[in-house]
PDB file of the backbone (N, CA, C, O) and the ligand in Angstrom, with CONECT records:
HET     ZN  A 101       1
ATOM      1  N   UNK A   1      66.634  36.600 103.474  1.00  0.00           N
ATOM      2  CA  UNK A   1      66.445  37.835 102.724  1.00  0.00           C
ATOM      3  C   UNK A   1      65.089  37.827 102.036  1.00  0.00           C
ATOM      4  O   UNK A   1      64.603  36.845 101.473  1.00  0.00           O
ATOM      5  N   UNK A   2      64.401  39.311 102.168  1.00  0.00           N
ATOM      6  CA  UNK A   2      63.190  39.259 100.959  1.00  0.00           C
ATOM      7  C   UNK A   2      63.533  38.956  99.764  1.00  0.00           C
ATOM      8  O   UNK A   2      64.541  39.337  99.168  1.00  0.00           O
ATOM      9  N   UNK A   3      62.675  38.242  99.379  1.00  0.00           N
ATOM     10  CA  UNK A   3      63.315  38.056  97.859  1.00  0.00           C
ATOM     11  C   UNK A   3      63.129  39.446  96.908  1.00  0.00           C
ATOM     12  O   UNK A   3      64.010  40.013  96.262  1.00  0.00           O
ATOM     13  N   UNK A   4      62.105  39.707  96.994  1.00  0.00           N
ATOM     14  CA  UNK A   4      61.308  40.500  96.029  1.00  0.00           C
ATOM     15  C   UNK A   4      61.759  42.377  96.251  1.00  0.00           C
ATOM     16  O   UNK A   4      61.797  42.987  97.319  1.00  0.00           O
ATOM     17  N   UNK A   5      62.007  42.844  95.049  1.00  0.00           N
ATOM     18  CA  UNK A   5      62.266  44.187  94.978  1.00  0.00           C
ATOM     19  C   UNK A   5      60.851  45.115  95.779  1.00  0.00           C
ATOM     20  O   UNK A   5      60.178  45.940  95.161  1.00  0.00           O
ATOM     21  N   UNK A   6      60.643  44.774  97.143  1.00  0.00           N
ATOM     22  CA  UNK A   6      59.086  45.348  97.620  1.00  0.00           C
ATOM     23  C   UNK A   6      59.539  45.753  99.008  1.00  0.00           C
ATOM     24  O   UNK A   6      60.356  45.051  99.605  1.00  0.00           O
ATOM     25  N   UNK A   7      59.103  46.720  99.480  1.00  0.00           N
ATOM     26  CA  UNK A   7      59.264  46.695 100.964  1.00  0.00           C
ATOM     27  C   UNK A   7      58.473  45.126 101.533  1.00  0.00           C
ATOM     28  O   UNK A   7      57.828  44.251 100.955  1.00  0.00           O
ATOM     29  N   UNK A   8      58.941  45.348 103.000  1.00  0.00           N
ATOM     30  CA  UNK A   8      58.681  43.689 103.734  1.00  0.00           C
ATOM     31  C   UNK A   8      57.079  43.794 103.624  1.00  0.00           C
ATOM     32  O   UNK A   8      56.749  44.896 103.185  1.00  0.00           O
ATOM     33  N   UNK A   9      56.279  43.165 103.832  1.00  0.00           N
ATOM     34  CA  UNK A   9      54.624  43.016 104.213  1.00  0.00           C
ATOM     35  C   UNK A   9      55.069  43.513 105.941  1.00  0.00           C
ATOM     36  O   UNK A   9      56.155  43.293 106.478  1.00  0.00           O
ATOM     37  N   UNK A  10      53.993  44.155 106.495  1.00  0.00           N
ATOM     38  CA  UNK A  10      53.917  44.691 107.980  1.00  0.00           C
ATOM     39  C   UNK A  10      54.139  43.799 108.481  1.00  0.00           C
ATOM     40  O   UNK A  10      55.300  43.821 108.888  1.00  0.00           O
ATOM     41  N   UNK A  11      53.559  42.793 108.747  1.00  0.00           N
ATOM     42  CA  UNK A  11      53.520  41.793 109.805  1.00  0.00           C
ATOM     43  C   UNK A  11      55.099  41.257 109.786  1.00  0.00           C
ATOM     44  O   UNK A  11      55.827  41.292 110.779  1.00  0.00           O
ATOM     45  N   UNK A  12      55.481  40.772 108.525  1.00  0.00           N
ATOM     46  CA  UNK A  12      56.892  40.751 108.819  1.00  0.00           C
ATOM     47  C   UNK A  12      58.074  41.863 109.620  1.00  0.00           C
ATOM     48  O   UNK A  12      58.996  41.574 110.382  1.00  0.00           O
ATOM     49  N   UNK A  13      57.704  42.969 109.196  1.00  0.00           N
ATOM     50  CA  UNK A  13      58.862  44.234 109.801  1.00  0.00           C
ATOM     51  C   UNK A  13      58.062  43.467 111.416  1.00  0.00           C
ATOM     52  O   UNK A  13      58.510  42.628 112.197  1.00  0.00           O
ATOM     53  N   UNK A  14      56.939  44.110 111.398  1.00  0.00           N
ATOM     54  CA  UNK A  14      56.639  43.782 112.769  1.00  0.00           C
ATOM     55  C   UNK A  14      57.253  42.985 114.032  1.00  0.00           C
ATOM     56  O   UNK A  14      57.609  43.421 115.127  1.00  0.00           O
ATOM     57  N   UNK A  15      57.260  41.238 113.344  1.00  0.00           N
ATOM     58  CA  UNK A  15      57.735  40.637 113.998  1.00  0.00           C
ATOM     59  C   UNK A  15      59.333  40.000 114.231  1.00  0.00           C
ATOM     60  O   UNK A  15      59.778  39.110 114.956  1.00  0.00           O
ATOM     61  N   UNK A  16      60.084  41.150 112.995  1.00  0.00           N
ATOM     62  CA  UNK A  16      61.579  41.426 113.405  1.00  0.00           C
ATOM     63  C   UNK A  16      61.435  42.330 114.353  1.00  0.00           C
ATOM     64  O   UNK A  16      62.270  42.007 115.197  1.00  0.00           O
ATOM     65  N   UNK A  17      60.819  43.369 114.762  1.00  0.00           N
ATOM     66  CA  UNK A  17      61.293  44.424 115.477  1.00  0.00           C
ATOM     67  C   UNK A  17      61.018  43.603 116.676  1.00  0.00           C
ATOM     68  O   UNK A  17      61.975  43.529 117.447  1.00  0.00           O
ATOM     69  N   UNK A  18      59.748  42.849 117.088  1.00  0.00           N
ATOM     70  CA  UNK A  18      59.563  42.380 118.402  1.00  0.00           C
ATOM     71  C   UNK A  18      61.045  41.445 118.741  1.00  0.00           C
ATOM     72  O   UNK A  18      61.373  41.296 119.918  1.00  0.00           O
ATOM     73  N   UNK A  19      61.912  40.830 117.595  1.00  0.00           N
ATOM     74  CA  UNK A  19      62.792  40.295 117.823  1.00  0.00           C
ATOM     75  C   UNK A  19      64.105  40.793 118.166  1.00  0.00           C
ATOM     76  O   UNK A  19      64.862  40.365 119.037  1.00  0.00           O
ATOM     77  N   UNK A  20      64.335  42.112 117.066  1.00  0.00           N
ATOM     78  CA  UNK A  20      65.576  42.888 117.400  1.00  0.00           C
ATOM     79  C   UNK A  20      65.084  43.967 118.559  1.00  0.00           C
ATOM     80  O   UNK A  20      65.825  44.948 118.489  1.00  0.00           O
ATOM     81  N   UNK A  21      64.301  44.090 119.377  1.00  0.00           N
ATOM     82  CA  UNK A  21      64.338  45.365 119.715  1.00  0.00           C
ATOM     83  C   UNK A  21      64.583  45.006 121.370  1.00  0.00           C
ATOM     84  O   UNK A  21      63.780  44.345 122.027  1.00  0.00           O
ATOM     85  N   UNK A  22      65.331  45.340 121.687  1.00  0.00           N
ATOM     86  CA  UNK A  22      65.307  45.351 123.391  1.00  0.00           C
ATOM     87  C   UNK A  22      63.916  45.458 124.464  1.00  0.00           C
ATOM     88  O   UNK A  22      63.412  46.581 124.446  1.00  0.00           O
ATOM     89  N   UNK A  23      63.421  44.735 125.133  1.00  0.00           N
ATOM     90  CA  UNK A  23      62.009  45.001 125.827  1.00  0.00           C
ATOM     91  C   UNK A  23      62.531  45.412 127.257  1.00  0.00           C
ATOM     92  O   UNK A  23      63.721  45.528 127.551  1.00  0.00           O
ATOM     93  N   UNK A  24      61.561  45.595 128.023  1.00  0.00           N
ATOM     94  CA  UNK A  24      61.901  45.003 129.613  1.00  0.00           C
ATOM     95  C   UNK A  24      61.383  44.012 129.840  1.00  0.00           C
ATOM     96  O   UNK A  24      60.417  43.418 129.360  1.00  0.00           O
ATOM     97  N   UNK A  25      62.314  43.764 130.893  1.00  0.00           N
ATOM     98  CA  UNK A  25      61.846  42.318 131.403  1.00  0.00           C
ATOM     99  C   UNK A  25      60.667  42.409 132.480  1.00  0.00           C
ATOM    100  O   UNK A  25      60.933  43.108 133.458  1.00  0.00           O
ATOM    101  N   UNK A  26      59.646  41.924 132.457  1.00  0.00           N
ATOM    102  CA  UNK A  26      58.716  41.675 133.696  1.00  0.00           C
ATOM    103  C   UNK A  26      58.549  40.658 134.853  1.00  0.00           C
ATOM    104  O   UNK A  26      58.579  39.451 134.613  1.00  0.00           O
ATOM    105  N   UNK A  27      58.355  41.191 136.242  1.00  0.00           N
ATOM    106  CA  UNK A  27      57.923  40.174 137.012  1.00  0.00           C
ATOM    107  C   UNK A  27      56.883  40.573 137.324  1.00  0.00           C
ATOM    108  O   UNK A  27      56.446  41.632 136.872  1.00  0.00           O
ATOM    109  N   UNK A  28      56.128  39.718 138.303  1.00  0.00           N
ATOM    110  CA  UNK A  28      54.976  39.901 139.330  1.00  0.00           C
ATOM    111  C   UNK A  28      55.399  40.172 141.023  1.00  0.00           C
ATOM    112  O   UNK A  28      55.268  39.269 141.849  1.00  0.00           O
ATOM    113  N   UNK A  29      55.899  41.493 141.375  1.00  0.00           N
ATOM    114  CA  UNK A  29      55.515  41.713 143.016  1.00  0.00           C
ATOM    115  C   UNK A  29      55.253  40.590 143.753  1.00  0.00           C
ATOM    116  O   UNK A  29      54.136  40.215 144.108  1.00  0.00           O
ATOM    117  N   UNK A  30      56.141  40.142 143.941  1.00  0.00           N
ATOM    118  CA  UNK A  30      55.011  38.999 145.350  1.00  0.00           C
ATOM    119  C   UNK A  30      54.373  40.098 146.462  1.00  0.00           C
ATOM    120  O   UNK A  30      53.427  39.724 147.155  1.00  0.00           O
ATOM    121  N   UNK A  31      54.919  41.484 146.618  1.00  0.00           N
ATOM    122  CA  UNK A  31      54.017  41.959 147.713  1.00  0.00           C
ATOM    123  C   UNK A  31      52.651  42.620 147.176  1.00  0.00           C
ATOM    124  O   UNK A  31      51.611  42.820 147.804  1.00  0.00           O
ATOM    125  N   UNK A  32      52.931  42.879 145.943  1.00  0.00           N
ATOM    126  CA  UNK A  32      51.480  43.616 145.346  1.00  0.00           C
ATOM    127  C   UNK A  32      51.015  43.152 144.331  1.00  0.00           C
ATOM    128  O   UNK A  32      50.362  43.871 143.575  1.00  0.00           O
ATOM    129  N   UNK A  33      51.179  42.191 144.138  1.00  0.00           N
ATOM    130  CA  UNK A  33      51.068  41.144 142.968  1.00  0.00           C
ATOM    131  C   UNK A  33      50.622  41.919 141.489  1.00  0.00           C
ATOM    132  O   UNK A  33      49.850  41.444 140.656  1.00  0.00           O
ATOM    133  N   UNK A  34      51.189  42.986 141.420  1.00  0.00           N
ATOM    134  CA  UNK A  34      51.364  43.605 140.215  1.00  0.00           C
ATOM    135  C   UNK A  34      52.589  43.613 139.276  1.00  0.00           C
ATOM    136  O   UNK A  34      53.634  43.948 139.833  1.00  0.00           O
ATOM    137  N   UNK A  35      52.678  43.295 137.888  1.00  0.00           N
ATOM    138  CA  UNK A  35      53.700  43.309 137.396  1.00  0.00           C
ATOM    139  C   UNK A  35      54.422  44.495 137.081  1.00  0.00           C
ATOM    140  O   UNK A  35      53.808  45.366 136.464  1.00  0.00           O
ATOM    141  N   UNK A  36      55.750  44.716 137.426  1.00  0.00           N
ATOM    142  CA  UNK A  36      56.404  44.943 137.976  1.00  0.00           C
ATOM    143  C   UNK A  36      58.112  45.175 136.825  1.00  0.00           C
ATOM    144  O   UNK A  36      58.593  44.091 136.495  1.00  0.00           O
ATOM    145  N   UNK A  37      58.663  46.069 136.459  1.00  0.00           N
ATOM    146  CA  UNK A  37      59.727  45.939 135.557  1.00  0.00           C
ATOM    147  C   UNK A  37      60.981  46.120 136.534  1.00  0.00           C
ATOM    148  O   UNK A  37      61.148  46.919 137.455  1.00  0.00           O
ATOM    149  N   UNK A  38      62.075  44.785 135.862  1.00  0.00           N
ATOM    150  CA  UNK A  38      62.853  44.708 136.542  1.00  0.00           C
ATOM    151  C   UNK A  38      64.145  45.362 135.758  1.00  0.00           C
ATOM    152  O   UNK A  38      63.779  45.612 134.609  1.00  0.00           O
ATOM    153  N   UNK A  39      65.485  45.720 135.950  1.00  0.00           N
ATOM    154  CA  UNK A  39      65.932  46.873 135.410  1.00  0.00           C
ATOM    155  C   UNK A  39      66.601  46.000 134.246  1.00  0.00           C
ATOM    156  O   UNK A  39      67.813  46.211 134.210  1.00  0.00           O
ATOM    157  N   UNK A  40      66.266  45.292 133.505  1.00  0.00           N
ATOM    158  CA  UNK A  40      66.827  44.569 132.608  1.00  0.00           C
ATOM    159  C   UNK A  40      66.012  44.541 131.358  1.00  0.00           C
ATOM    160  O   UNK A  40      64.850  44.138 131.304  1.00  0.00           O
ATOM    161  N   UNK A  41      66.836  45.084 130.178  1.00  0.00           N
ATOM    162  CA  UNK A  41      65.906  45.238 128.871  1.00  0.00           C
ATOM    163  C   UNK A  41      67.031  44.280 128.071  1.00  0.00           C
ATOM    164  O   UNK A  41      68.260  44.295 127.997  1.00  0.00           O
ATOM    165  N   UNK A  42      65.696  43.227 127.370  1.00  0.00           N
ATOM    166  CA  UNK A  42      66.537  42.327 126.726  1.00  0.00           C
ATOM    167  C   UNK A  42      65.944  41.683 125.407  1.00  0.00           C
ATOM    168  O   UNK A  42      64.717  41.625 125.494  1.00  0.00           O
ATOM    169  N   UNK A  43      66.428  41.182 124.214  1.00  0.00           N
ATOM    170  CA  UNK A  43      65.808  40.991 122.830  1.00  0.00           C
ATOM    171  C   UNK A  43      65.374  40.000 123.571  1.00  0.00           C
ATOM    172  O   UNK A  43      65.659  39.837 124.758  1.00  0.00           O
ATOM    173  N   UNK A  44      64.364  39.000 122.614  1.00  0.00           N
ATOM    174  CA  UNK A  44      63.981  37.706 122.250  1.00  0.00           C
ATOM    175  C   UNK A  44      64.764  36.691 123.160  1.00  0.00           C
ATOM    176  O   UNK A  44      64.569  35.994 124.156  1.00  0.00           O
ATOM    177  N   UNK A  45      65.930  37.050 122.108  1.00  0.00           N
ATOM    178  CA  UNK A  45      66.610  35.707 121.746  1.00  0.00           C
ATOM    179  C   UNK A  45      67.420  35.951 122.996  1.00  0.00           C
ATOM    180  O   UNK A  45      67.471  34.847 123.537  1.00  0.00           O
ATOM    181  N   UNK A  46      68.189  36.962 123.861  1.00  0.00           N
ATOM    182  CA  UNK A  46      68.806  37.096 125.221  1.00  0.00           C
ATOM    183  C   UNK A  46      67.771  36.731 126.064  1.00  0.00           C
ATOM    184  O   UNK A  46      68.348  36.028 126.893  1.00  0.00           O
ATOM    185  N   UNK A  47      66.884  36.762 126.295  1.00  0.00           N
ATOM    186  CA  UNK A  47      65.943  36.492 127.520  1.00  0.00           C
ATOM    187  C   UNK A  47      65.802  34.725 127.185  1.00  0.00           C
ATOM    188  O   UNK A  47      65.884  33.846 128.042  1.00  0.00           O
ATOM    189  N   UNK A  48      65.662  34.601 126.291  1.00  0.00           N
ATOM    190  CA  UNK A  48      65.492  32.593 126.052  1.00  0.00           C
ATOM    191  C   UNK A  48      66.875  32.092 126.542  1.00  0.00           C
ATOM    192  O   UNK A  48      66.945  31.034 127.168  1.00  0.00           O
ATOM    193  N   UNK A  49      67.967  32.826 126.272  1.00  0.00           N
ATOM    194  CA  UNK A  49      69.301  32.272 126.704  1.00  0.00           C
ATOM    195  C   UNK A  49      69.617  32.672 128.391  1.00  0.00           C
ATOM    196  O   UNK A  49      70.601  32.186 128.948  1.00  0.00           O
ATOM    197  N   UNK A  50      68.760  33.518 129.053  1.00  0.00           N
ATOM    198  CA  UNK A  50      69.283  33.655 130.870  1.00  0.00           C
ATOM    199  C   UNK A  50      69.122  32.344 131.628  1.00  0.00           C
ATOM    200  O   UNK A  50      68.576  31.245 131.534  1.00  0.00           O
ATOM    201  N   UNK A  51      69.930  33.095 132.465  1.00  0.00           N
ATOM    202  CA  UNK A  51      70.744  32.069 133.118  1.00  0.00           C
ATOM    203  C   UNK A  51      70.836  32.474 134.479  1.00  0.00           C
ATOM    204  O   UNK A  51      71.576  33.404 134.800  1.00  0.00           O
ATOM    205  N   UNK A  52      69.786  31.525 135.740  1.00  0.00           N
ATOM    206  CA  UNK A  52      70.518  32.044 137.034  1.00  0.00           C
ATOM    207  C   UNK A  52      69.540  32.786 137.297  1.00  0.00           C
ATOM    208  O   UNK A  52      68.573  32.770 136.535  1.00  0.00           O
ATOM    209  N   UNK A  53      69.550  33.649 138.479  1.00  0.00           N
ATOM    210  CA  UNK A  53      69.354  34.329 139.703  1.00  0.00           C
ATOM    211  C   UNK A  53      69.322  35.698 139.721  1.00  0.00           C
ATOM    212  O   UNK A  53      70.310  36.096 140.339  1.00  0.00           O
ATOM    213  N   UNK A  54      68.574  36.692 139.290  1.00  0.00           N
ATOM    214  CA  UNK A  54      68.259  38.218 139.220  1.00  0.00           C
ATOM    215  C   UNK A  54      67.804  38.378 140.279  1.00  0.00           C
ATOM    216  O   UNK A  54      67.138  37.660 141.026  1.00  0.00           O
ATOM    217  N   UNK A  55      68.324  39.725 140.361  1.00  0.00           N
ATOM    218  CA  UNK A  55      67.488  40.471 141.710  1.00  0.00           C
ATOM    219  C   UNK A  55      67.650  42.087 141.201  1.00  0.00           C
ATOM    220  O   UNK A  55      68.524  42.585 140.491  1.00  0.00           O
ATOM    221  N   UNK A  56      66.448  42.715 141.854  1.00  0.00           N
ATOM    222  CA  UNK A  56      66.403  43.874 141.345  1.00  0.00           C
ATOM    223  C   UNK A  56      65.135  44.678 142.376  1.00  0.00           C
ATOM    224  O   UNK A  56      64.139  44.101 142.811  1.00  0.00           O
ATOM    225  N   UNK A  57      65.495  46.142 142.608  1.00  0.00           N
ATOM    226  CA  UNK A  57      64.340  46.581 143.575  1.00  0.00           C
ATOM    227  C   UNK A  57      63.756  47.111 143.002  1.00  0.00           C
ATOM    228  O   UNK A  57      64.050  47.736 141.983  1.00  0.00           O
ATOM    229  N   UNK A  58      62.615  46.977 143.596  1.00  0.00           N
ATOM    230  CA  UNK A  58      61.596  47.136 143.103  1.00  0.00           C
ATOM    231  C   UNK A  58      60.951  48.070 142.939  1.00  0.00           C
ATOM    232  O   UNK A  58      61.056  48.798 143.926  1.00  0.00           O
ATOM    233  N   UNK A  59      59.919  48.724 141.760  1.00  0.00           N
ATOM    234  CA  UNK A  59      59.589  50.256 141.950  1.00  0.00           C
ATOM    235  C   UNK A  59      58.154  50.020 142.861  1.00  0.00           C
ATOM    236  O   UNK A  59      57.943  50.952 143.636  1.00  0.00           O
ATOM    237  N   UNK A  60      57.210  49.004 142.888  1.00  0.00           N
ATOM    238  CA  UNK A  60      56.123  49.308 143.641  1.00  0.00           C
ATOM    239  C   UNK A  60      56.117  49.007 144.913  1.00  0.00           C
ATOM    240  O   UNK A  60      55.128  49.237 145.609  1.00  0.00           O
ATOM    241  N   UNK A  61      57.005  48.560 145.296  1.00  0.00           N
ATOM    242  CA  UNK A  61      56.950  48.077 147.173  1.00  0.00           C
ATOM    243  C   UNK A  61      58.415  48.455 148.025  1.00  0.00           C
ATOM    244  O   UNK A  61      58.525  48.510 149.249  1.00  0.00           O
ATOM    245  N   UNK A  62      59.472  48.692 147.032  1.00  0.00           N
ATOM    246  CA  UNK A  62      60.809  48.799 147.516  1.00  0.00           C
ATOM    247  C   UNK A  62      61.918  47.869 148.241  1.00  0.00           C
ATOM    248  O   UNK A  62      63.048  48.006 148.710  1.00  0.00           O
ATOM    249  N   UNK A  63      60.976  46.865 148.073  1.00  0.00           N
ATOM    250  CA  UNK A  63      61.989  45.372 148.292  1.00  0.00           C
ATOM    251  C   UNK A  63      62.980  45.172 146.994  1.00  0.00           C
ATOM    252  O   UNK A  63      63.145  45.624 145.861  1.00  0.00           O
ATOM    253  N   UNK A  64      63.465  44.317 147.791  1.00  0.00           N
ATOM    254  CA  UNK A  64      64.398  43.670 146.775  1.00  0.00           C
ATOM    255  C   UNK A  64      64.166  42.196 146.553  1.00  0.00           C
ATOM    256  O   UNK A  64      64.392  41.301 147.367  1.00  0.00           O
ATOM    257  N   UNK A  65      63.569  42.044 145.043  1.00  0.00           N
ATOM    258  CA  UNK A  65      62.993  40.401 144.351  1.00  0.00           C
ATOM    259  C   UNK A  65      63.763  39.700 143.896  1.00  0.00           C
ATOM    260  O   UNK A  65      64.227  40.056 142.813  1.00  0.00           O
ATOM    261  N   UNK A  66      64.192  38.563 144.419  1.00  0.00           N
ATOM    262  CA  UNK A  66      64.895  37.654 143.459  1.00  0.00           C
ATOM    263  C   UNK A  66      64.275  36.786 142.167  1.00  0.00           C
ATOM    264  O   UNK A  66      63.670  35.750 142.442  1.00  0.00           O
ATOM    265  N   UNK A  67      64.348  37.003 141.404  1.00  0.00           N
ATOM    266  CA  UNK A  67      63.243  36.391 140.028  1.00  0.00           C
ATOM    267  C   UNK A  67      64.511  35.377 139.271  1.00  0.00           C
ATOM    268  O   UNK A  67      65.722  35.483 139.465  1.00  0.00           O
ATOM    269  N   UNK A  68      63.766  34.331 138.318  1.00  0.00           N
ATOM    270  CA  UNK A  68      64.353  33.584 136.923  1.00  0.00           C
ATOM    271  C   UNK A  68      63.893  33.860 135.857  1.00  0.00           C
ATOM    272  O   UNK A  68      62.906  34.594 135.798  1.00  0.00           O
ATOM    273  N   UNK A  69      64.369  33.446 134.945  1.00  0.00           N
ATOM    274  CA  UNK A  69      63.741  33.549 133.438  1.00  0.00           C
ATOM    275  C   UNK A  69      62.223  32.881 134.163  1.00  0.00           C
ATOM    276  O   UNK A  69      61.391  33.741 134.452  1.00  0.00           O
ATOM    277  N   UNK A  70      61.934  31.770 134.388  1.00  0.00           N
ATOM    278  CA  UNK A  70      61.111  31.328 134.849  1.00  0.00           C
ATOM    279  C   UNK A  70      59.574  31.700 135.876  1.00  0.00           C
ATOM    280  O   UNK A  70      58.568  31.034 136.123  1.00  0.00           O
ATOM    281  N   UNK A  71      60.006  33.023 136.253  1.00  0.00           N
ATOM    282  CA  UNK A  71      59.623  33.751 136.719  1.00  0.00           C
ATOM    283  C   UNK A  71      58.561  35.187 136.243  1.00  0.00           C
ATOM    284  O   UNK A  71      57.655  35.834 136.768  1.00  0.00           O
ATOM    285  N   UNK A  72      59.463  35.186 134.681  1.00  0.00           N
ATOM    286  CA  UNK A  72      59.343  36.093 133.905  1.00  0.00           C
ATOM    287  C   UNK A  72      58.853  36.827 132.521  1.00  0.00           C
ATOM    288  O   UNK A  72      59.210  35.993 131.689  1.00  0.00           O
ATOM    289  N   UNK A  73      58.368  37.680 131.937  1.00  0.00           N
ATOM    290  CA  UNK A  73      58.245  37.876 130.583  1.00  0.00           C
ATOM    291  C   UNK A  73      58.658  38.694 130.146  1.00  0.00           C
ATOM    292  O   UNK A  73      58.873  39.608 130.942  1.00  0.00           O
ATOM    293  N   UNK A  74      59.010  38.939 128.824  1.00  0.00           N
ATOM    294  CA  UNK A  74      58.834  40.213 128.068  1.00  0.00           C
ATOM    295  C   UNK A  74      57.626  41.098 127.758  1.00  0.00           C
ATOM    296  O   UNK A  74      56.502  40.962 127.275  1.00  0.00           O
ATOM    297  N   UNK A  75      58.529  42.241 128.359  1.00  0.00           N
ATOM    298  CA  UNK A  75      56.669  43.321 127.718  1.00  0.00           C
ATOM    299  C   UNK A  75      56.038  42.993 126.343  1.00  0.00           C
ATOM    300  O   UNK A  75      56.522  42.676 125.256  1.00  0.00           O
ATOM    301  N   UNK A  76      54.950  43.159 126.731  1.00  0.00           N
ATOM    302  CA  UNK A  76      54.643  43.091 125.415  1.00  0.00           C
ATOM    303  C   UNK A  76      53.682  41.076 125.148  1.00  0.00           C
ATOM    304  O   UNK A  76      52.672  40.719 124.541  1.00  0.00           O
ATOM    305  N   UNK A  77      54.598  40.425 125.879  1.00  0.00           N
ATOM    306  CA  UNK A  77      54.138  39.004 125.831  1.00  0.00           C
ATOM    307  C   UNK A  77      52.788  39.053 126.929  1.00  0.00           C
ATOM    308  O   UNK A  77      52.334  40.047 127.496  1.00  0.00           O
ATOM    309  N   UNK A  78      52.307  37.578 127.019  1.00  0.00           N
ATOM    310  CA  UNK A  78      51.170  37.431 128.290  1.00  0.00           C
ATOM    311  C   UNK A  78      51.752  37.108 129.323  1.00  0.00           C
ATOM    312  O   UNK A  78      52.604  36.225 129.431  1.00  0.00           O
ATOM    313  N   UNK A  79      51.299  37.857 130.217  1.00  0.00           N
ATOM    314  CA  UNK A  79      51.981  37.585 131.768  1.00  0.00           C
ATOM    315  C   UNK A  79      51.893  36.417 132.358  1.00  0.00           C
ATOM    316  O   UNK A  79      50.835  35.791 132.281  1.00  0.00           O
ATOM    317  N   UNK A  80      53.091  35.860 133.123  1.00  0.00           N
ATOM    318  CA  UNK A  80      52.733  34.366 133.752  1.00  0.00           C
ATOM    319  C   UNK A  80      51.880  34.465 134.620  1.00  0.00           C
ATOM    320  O   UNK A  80      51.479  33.461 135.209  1.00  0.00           O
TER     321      UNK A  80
HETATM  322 ZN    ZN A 101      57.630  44.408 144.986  1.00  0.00          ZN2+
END
């Protein structure tokens, strides 16, 4: 909890919202090597906890990608 009778300092709200807020998840195309959103929007703390084997088609080539967490980022983060 804030301690203090003050609204939060920005940077704090800030970096709750990057935490509570649902993102999409990103890959990289292996056919167009552009990143690429896969249909999964997930906080922080759900994307550190996946598990396993996604697949999802794709909007720039129309395949279908199998990706991992490992594979992957949140918008907003630096791309692998
Ligand atoms: Zn693709």
């Amino acid at each position: 909890m804030w301690p203090y009778d003050a609204p939060l300092p920005l940077d704090v709200r800030v970096s709750q919202q990057v935490i509570m807020t649902p993102v999409r998840v990103l890959v990289r195309c292996p056919e167009t090597g552009a990143a690429v959103s896969t249909v999964l929007r997930l906080r922080q703390t759900a994307f550190e906890a996946l598990l396993g084997e996604h697949a999802f088609r794709c909007e720039r080539c129309g395949e279908v990608h199998r990706w991992r967490k490992e594979d992957a980022w949140l918008e907003g983060a630096s791309p692998r």
